[in-house]
N, CA, C and O atoms as a GROMACS GRO file, in nm:
protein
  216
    1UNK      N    1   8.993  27.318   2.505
    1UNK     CA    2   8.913  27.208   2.559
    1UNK      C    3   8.784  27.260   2.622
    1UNK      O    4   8.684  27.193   2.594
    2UNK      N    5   8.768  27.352   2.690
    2UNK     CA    6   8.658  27.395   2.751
    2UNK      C    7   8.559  27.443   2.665
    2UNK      O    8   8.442  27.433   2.701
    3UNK      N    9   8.597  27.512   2.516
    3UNK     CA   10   8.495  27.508   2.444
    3UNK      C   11   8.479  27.386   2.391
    3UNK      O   12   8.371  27.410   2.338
    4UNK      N   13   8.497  27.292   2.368
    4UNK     CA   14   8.441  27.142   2.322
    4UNK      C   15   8.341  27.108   2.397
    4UNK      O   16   8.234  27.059   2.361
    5UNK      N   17   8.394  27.148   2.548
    5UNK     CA   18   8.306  27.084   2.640
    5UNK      C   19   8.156  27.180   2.652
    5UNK      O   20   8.053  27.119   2.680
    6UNK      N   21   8.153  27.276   2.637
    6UNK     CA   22   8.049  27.408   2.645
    6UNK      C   23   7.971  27.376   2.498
    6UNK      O   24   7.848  27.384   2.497
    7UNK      N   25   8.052  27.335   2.355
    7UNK     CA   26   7.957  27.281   2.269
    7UNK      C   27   7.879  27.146   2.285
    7UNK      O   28   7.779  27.091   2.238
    8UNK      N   29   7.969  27.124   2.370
    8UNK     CA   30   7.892  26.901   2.420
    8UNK      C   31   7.767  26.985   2.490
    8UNK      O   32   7.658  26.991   2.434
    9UNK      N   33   7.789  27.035   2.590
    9UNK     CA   34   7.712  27.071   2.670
    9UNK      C   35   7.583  27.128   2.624
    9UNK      O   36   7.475  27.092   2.674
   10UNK      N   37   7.594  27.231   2.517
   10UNK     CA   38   7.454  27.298   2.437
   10UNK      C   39   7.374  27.202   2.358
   10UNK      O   40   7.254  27.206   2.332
   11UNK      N   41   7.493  27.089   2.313
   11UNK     CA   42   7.389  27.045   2.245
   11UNK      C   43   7.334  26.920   2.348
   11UNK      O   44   7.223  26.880   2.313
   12UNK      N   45   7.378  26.864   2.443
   12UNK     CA   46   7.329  26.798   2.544
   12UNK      C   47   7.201  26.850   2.588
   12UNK      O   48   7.107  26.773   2.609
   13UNK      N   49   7.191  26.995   2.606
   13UNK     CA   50   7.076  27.079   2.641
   13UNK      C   51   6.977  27.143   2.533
   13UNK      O   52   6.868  27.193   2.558
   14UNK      N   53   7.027  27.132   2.429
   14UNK     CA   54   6.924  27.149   2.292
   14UNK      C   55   6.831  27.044   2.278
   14UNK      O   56   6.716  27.071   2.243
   15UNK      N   57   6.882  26.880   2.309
   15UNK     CA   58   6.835  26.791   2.262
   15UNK      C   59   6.734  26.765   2.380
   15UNK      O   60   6.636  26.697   2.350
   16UNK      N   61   6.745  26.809   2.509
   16UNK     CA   62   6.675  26.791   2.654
   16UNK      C   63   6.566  26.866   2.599
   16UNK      O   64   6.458  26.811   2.575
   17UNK      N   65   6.589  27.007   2.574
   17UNK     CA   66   6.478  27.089   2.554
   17UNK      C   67   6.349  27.044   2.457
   17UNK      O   68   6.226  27.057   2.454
   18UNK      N   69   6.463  26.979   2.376
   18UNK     CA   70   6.343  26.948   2.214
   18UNK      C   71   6.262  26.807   2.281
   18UNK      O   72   6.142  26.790   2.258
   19UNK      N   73   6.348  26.701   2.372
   19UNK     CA   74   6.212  26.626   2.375
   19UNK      C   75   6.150  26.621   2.554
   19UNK      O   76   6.110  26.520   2.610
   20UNK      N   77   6.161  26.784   2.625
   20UNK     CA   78   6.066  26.822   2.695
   20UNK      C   79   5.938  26.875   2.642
   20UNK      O   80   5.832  26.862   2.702
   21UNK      N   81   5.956  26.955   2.489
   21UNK     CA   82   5.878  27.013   2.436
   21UNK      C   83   5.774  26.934   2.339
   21UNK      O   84   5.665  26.965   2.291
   22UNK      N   85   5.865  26.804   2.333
   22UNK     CA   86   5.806  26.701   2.216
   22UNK      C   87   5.686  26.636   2.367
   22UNK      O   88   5.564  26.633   2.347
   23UNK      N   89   5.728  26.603   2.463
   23UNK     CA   90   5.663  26.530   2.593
   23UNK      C   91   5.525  26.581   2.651
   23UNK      O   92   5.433  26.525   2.711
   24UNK      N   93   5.556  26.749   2.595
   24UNK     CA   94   5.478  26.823   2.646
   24UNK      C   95   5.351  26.873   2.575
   24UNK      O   96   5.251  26.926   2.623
   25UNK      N   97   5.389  26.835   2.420
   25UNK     CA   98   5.267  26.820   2.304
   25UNK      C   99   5.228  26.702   2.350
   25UNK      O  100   5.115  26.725   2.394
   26UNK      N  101   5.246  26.619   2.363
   26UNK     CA  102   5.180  26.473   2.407
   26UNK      C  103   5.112  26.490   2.505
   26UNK      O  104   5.000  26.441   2.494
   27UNK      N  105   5.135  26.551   2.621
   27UNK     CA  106   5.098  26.577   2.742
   27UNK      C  107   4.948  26.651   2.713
   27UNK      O  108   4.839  26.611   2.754
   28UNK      N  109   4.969  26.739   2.652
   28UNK     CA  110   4.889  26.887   2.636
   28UNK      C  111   4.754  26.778   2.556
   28UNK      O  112   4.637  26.801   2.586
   29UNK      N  113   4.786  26.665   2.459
   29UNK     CA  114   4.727  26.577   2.364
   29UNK      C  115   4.675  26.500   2.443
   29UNK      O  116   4.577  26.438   2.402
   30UNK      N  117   4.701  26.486   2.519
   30UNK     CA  118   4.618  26.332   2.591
   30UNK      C  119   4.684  26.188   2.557
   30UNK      O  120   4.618  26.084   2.555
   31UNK      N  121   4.812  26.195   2.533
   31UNK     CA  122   4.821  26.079   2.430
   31UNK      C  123   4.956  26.007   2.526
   31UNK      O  124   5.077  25.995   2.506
   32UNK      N  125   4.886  25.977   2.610
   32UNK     CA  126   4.966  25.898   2.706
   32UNK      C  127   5.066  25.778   2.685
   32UNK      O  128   5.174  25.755   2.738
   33UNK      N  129   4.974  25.690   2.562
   33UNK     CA  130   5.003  25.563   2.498
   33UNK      C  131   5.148  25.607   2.427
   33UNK      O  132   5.244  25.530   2.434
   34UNK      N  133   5.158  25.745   2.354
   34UNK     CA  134   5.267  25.744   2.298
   34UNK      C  135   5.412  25.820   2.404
   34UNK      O  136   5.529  25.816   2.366
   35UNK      N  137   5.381  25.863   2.496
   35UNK     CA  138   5.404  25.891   2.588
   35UNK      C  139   5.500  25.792   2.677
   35UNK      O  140   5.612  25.820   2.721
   36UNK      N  141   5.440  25.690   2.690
   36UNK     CA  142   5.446  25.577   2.744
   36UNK      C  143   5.572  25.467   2.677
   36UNK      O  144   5.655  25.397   2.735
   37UNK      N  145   5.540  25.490   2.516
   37UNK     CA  146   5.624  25.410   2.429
   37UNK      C  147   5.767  25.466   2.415
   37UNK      O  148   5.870  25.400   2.418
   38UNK      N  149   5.754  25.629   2.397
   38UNK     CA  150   5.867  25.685   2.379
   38UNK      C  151   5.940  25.747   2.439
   38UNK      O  152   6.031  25.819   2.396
   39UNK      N  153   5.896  25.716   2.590
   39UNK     CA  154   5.966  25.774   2.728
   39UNK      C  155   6.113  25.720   2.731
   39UNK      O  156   6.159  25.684   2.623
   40UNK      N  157   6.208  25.707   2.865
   40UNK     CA  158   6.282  25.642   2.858
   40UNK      C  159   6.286  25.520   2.836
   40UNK      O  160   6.184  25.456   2.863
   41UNK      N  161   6.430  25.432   2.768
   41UNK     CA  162   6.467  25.306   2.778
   41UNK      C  163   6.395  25.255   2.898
   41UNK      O  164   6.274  25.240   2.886
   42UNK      N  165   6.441  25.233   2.992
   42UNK     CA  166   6.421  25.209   3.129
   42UNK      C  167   6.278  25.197   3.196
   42UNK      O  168   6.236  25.108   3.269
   43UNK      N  169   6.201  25.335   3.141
   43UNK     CA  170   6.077  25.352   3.166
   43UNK      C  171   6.002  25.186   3.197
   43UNK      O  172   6.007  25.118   3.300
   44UNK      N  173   5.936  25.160   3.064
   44UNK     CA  174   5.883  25.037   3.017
   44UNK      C  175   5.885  24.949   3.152
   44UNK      O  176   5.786  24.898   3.204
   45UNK      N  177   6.023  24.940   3.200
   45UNK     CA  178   6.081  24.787   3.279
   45UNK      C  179   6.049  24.772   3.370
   45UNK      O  180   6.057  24.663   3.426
   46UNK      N  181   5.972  24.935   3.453
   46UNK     CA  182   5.966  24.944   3.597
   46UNK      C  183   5.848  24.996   3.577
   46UNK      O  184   5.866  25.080   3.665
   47UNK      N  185   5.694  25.033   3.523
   47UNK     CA  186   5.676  25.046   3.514
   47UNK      C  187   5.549  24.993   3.382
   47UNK      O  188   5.547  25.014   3.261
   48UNK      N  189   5.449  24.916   3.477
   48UNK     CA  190   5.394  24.870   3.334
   48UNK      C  191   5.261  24.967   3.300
   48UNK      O  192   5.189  25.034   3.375
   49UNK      N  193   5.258  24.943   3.130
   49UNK     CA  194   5.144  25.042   3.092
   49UNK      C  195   5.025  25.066   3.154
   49UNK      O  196   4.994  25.184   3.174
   50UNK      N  197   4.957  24.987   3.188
   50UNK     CA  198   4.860  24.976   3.251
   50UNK      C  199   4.840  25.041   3.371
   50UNK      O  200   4.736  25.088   3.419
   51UNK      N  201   4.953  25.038   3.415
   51UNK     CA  202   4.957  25.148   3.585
   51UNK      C  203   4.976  25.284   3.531
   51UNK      O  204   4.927  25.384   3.585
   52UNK      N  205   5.058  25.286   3.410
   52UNK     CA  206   5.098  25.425   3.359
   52UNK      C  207   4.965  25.508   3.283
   52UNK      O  208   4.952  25.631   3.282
   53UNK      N  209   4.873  25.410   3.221
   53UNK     CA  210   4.764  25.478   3.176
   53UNK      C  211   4.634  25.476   3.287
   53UNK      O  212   4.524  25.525   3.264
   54UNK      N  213   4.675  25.408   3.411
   54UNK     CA  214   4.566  25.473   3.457
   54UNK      C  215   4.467  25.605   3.519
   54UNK      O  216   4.348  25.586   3.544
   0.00000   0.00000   0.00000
């Protein structure tokens, strides 16, 4: 069981890494708008674009 959980876990942290790195081309881009769209679920709700691109 503990290796199931140590493979959940890598790939829990593979997938973190890939879209810190995906966040961080955007970032580096200027491209806030997409940034904005493809952030979290949640993001959007609390948070409207307009405050986010300013």
């Amino acid at each position: 069981m503990l290796i199931m959980v140590y493979r959940l876990y890598a790939e829990v942290r593979n997938e973190a890494q890939e879209k810190v790195v995906y966040f961080q081309s955007l970032y580096n881009k200027n491209d806030f708008s997409n940034m904005y769209a493809n952030g979290a679920n949640d993001f959007p709700k609390i948070t409207s674009k307009e405050d986010f691109l300013c």
